[in-house]
Jmol script that loads the backbone (N, CA, C; Angstrom):
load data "model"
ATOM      1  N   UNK A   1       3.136  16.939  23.052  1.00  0.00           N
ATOM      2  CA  UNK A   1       2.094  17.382  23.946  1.00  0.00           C
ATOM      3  C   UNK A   1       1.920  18.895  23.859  1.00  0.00           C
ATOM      4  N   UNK A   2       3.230  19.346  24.440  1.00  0.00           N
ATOM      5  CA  UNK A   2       2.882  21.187  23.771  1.00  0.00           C
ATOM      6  C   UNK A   2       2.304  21.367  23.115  1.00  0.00           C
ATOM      7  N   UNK A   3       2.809  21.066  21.315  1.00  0.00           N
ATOM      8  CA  UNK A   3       2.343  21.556  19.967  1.00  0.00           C
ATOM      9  C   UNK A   3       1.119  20.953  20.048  1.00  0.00           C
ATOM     10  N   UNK A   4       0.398  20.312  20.727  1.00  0.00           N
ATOM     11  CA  UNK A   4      -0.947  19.743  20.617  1.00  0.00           C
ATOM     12  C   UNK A   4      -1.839  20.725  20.858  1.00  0.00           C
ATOM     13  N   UNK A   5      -1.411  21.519  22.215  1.00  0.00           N
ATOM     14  CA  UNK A   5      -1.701  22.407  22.739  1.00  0.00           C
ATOM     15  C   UNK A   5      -2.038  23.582  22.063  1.00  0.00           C
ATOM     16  N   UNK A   6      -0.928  24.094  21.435  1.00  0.00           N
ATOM     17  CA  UNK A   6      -0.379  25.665  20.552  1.00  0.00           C
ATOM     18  C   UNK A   6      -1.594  25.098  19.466  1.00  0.00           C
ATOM     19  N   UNK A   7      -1.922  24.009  19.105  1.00  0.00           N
ATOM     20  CA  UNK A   7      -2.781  23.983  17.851  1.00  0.00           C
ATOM     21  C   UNK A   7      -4.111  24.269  18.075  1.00  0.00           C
ATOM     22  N   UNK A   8      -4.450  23.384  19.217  1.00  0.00           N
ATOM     23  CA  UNK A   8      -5.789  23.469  20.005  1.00  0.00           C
ATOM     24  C   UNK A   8      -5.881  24.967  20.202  1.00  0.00           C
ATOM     25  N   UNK A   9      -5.210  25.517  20.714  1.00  0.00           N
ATOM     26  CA  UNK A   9      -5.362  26.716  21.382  1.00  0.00           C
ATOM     27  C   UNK A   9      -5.755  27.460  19.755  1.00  0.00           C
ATOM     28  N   UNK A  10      -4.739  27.307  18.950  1.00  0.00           N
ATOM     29  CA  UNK A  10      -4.894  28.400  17.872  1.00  0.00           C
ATOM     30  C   UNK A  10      -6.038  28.023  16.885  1.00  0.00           C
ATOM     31  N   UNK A  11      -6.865  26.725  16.743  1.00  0.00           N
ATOM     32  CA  UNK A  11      -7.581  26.181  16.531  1.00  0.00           C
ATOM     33  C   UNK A  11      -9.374  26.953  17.252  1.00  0.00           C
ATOM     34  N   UNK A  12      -9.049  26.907  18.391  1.00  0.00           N
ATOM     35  CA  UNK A  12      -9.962  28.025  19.390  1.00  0.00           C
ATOM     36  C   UNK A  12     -10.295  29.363  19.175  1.00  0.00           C
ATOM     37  N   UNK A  13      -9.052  30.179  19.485  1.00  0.00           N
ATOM     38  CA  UNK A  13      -8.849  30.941  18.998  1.00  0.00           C
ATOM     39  C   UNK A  13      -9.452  31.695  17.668  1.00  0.00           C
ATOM     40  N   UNK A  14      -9.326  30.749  16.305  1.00  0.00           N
ATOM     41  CA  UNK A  14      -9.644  31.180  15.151  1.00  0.00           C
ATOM     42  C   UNK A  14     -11.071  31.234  14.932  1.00  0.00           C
ATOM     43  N   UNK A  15     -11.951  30.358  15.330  1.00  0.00           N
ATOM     44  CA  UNK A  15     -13.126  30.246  15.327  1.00  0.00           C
ATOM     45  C   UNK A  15     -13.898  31.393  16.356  1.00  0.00           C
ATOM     46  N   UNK A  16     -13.432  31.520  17.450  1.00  0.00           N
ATOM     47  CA  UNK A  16     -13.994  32.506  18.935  1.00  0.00           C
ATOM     48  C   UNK A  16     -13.567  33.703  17.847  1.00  0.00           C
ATOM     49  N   UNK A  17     -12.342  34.256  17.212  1.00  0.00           N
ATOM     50  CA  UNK A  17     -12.630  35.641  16.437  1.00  0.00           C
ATOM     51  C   UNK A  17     -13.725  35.313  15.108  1.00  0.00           C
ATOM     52  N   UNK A  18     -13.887  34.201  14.344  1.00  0.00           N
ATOM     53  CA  UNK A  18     -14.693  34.732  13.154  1.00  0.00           C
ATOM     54  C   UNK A  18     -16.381  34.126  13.932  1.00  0.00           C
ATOM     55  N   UNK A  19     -16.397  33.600  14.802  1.00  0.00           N
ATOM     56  CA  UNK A  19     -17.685  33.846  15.026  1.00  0.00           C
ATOM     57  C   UNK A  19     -17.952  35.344  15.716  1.00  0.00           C
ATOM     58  N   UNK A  20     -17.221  35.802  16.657  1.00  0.00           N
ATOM     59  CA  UNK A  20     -17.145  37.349  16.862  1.00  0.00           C
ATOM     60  C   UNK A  20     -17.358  38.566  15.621  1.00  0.00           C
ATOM     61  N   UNK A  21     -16.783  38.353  14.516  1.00  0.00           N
ATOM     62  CA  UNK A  21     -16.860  38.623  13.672  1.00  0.00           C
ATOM     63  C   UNK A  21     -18.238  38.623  12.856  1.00  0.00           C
ATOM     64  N   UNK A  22     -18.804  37.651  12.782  1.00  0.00           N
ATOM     65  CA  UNK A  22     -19.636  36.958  11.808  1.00  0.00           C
ATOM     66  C   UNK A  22     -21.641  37.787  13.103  1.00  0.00           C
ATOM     67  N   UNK A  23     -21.144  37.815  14.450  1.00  0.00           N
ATOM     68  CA  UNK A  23     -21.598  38.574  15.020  1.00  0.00           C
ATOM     69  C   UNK A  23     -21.732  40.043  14.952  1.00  0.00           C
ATOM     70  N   UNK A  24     -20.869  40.316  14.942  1.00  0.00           N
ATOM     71  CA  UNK A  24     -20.318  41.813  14.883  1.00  0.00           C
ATOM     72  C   UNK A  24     -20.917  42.532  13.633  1.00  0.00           C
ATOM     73  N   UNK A  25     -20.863  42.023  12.315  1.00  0.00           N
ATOM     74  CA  UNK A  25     -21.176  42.137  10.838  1.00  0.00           C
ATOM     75  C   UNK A  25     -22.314  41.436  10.492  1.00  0.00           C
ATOM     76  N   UNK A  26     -23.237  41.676  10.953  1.00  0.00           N
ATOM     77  CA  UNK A  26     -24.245  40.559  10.390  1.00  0.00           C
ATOM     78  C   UNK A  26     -25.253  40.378   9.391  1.00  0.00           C
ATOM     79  N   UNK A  27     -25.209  41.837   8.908  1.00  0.00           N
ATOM     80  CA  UNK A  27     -25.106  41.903   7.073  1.00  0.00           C
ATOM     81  C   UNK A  27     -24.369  41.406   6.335  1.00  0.00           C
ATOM     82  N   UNK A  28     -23.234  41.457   6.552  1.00  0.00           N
ATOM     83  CA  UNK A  28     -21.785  40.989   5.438  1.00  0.00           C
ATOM     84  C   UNK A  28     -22.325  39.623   5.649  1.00  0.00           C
ATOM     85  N   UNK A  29     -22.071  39.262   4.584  1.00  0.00           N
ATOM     86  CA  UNK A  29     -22.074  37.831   3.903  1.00  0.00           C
ATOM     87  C   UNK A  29     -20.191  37.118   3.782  1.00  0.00           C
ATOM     88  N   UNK A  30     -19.964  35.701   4.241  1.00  0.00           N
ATOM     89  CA  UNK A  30     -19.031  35.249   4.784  1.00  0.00           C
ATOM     90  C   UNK A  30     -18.105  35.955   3.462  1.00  0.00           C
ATOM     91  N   UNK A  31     -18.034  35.841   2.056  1.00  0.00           N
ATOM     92  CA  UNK A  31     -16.974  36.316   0.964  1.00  0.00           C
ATOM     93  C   UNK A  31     -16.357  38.096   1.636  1.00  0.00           C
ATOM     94  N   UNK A  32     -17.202  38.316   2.158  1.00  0.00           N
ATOM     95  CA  UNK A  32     -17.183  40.081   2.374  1.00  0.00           C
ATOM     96  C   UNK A  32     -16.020  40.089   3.456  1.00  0.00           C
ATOM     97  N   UNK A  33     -16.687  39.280   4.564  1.00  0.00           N
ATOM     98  CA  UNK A  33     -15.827  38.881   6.063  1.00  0.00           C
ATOM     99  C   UNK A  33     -14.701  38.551   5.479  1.00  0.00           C
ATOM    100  N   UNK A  34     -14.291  37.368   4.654  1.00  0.00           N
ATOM    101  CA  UNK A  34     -13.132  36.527   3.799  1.00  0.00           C
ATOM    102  C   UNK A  34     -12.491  37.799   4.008  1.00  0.00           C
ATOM    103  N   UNK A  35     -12.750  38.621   2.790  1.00  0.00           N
ATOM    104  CA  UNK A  35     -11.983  39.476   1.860  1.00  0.00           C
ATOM    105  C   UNK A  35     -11.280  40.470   2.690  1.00  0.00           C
ATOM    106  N   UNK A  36     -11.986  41.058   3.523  1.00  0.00           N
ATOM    107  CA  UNK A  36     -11.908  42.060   4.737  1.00  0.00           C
ATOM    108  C   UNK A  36     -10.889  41.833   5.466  1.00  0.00           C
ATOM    109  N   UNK A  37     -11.020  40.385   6.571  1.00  0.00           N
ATOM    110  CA  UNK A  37     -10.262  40.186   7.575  1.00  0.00           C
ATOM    111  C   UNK A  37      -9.317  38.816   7.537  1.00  0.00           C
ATOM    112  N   UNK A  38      -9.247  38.557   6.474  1.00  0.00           N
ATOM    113  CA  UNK A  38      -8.157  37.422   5.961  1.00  0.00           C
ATOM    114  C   UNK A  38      -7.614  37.631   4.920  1.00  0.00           C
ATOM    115  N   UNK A  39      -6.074  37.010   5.308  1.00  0.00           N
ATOM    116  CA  UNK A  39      -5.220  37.184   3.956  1.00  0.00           C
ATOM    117  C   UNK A  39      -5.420  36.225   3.088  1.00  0.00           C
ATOM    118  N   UNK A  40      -4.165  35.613   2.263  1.00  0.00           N
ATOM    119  CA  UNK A  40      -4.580  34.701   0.953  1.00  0.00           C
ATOM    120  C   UNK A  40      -4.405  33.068   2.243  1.00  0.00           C
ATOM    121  N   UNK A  41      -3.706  33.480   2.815  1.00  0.00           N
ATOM    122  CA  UNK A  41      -2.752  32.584   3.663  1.00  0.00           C
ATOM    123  C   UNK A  41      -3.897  31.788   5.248  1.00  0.00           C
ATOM    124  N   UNK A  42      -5.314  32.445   5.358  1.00  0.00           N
ATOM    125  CA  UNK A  42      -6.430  32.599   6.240  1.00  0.00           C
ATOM    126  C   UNK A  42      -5.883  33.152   7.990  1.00  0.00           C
ATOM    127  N   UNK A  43      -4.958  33.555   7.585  1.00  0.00           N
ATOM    128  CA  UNK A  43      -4.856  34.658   9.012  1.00  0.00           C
ATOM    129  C   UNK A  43      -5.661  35.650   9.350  1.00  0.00           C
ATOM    130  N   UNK A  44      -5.974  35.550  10.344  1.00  0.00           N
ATOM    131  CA  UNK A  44      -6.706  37.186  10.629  1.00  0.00           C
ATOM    132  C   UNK A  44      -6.062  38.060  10.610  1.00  0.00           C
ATOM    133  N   UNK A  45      -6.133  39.343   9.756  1.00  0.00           N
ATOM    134  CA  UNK A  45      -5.367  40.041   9.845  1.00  0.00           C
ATOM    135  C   UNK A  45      -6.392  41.736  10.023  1.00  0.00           C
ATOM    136  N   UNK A  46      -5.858  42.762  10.645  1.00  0.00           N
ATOM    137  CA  UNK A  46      -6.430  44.293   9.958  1.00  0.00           C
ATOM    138  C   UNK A  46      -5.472  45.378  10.022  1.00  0.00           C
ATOM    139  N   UNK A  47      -5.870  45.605   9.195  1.00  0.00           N
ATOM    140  CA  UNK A  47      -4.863  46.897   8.047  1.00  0.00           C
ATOM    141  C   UNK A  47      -3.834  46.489   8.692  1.00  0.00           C
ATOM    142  N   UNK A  48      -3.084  45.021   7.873  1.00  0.00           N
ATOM    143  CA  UNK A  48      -1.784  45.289   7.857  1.00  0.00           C
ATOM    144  C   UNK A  48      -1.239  44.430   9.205  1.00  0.00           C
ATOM    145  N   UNK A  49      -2.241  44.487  10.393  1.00  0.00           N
ATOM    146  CA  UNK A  49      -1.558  44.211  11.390  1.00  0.00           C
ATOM    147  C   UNK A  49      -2.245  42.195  11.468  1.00  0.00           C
ATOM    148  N   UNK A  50      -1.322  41.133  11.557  1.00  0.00           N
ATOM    149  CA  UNK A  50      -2.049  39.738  11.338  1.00  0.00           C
ATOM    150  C   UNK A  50      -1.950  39.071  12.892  1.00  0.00           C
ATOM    151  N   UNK A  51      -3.029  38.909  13.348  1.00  0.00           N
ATOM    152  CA  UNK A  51      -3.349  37.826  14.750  1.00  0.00           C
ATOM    153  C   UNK A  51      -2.164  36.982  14.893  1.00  0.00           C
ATOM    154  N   UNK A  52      -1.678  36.979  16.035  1.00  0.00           N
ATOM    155  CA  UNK A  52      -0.583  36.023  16.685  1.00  0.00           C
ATOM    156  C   UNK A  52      -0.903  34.579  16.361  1.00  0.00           C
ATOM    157  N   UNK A  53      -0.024  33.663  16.132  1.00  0.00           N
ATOM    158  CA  UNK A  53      -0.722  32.304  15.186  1.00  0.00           C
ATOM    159  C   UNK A  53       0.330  31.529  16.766  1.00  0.00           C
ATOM    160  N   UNK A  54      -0.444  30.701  17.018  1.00  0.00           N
ATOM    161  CA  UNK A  54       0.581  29.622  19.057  1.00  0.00           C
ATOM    162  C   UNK A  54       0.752  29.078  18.281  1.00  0.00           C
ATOM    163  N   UNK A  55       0.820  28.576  16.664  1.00  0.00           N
ATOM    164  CA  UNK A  55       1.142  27.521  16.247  1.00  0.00           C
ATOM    165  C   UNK A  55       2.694  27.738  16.152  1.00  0.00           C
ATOM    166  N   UNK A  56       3.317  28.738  15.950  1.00  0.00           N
ATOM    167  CA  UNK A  56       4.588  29.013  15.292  1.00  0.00           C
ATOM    168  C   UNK A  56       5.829  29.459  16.303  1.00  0.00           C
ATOM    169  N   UNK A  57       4.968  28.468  17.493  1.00  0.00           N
ATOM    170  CA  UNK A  57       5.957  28.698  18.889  1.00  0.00           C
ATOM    171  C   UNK A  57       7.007  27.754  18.854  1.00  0.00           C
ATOM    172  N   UNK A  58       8.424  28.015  18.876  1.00  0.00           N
ATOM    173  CA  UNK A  58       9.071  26.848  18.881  1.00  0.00           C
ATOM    174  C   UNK A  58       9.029  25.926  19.953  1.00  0.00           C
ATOM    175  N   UNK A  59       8.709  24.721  20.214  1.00  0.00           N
ATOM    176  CA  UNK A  59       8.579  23.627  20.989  1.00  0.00           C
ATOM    177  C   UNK A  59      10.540  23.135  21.147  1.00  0.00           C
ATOM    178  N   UNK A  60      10.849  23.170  22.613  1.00  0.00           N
ATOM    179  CA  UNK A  60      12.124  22.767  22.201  1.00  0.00           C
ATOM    180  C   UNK A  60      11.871  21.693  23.545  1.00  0.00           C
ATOM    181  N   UNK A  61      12.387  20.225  23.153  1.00  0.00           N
ATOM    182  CA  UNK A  61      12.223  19.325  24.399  1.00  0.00           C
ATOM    183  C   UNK A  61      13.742  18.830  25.104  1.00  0.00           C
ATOM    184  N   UNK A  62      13.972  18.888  26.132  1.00  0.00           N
ATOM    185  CA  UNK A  62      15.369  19.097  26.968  1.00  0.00           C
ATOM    186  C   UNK A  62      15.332  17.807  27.394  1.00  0.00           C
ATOM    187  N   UNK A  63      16.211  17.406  27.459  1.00  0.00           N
ATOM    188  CA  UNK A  63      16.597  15.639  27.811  1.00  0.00           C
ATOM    189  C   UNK A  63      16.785  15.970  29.673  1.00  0.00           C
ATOM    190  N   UNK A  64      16.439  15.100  30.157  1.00  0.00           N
ATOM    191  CA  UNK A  64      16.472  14.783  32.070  1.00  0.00           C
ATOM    192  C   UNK A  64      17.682  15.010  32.139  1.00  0.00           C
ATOM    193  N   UNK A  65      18.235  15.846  32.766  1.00  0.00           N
ATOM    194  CA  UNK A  65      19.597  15.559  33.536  1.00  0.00           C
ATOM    195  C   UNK A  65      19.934  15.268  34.822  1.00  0.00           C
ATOM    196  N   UNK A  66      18.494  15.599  35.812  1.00  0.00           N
ATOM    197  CA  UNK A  66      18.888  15.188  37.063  1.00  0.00           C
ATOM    198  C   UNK A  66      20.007  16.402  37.791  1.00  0.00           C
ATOM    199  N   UNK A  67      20.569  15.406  38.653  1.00  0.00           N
ATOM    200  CA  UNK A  67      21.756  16.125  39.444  1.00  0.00           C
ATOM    201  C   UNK A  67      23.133  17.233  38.503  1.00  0.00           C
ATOM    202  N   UNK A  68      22.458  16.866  37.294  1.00  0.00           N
ATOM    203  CA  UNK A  68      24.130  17.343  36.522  1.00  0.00           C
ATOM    204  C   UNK A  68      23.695  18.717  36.005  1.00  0.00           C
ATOM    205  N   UNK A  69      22.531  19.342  36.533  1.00  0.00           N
ATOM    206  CA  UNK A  69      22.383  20.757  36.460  1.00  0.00           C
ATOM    207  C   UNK A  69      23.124  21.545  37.483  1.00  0.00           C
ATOM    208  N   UNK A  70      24.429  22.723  37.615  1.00  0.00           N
ATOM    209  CA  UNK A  70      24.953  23.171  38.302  1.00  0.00           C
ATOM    210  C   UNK A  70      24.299  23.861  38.998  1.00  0.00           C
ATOM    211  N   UNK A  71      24.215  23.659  40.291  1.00  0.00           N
ATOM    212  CA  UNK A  71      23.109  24.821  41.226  1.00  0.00           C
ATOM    213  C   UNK A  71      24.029  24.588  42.641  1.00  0.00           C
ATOM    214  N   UNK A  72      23.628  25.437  43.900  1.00  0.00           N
ATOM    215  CA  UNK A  72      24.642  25.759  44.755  1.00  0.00           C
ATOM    216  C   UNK A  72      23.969  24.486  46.191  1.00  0.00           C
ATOM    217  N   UNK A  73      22.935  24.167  45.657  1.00  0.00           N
ATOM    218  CA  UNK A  73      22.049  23.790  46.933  1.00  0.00           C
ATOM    219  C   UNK A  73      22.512  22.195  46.590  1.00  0.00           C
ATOM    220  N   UNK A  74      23.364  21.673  45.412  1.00  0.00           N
ATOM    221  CA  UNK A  74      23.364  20.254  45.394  1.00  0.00           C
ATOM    222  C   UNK A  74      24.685  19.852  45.225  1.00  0.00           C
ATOM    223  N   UNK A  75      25.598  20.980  45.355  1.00  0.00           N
ATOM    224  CA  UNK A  75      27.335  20.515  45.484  1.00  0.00           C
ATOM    225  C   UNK A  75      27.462  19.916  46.726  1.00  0.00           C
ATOM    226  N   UNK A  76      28.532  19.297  47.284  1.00  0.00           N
ATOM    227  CA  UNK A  76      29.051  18.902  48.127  1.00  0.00           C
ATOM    228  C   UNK A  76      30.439  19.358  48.641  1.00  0.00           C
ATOM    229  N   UNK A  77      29.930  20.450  49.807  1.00  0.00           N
ATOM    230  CA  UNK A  77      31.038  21.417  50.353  1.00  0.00           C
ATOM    231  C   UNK A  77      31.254  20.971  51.710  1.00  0.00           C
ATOM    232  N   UNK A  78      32.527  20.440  52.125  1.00  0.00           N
ATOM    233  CA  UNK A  78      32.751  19.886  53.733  1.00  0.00           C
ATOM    234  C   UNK A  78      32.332  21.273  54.462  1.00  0.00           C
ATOM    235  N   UNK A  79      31.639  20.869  55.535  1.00  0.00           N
ATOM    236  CA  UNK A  79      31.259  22.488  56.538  1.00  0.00           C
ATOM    237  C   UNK A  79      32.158  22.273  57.404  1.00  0.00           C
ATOM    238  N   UNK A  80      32.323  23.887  57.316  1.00  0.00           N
ATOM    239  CA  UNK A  80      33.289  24.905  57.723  1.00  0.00           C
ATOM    240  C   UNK A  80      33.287  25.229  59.113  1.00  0.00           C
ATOM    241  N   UNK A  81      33.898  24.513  60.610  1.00  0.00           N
ATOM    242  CA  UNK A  81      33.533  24.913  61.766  1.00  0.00           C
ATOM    243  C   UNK A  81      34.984  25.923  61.792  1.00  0.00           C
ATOM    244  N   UNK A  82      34.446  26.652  63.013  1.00  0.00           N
ATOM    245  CA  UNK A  82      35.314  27.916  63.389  1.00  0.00           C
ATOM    246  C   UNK A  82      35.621  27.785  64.755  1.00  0.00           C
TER     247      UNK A  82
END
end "model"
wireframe off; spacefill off
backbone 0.3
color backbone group
């Protein structure tokens, strides 16, 4: 479900900059745009610096544990009268 997400998103993403782009330049012809603002690899990149890719987020999925997470609010401490 995440990585569905990170793709969609970076999927979005890629298109919202080269239509920005393709706006922005509207002489340049798409080979010009190519050459300019993508590497061999189709990242956006300029001088050097390449657009954050959500695809390359690690997804890590944690199994249920329930009660067997240590926290102070779910021990069982006899109360303490004085």
């Amino acid at each position: 479900m995440a990585k569905n997400t990170f793709l969609y998103l970076q999927h979005y993403r890629w298109w919202r900059v080269i239509r920005w782009l393709r706006r922005k330049h509207r002489r340049t012809n798409w080979t010009a745009l190519r050459r300019r603002h993508l590497n061999n690899s189709w990242q956006i990149q300029h001088e050097g610096t390449v657009l954050f890719d959500p695809r390359t987020v690690p997804v890590t999925r944690y199994r249920y544990r329930g009660t067997a997470i240590p926290t102070r609010w779910n021990t069982l401490t006899p109360n303490r009268t004085a």
